[in-house]
N, C-alpha and C positions, 0 to 999 in steps of 0.2 A: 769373631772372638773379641773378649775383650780384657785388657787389661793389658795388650802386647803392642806397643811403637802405637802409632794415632790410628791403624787401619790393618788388622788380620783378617785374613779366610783362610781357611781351609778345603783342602777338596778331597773326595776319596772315591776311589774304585776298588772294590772290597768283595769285585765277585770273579769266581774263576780265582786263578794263580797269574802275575803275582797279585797281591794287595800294595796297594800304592795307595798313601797319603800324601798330598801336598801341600804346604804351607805358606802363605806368600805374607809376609810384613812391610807394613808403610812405616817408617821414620823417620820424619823431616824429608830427608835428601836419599836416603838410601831406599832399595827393595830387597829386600830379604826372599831367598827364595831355598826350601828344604824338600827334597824327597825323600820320603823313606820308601822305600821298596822290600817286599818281604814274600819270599818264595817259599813252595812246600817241597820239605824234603822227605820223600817214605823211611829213611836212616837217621834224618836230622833231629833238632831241637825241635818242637811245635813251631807252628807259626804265632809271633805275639798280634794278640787281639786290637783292633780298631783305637780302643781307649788306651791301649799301650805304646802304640805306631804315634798318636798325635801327641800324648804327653812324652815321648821323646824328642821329635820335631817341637814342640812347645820349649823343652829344656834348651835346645841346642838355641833357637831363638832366642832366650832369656842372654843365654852366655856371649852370643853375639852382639845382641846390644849392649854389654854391660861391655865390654868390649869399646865397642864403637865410641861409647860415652866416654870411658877413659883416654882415648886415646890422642 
């Protein structure tokens, strides 16, 4: 990925229940690491889609580092 700290990946398992995204960030001195985990419930919400799972772990990484930089 790019555009997040010097070095993103991403990883997913997206088959079966749950879905799992993982997100791991380089910057400078820290590693960043996010899971989102996302179970099927037959009463629940939908489950959010692949492209939903990582621009949330994306978002949450944005805030972090903006974070970090401040601080």
């Amino acid at each position: 990925m790019t555009g997040l700290g010097d070095r993103a990946e991403a990883i997913s398992e997206l088959t079966g229940t749950p879905h799992v995204v993982l997100l791991i960030v380089w910057s400078g001195n820290a590693v960043i690491q996010i899971t989102y985990t996302s179970y099927a419930s037959p009463s629940g919400p939908p489950m959010p889609t692949p492209a939903a799972q990582l621009a949330t772990a994306t978002a949450m990484a944005r805030v972090i580092l903006a974070t970090r930089i401040q601080a």
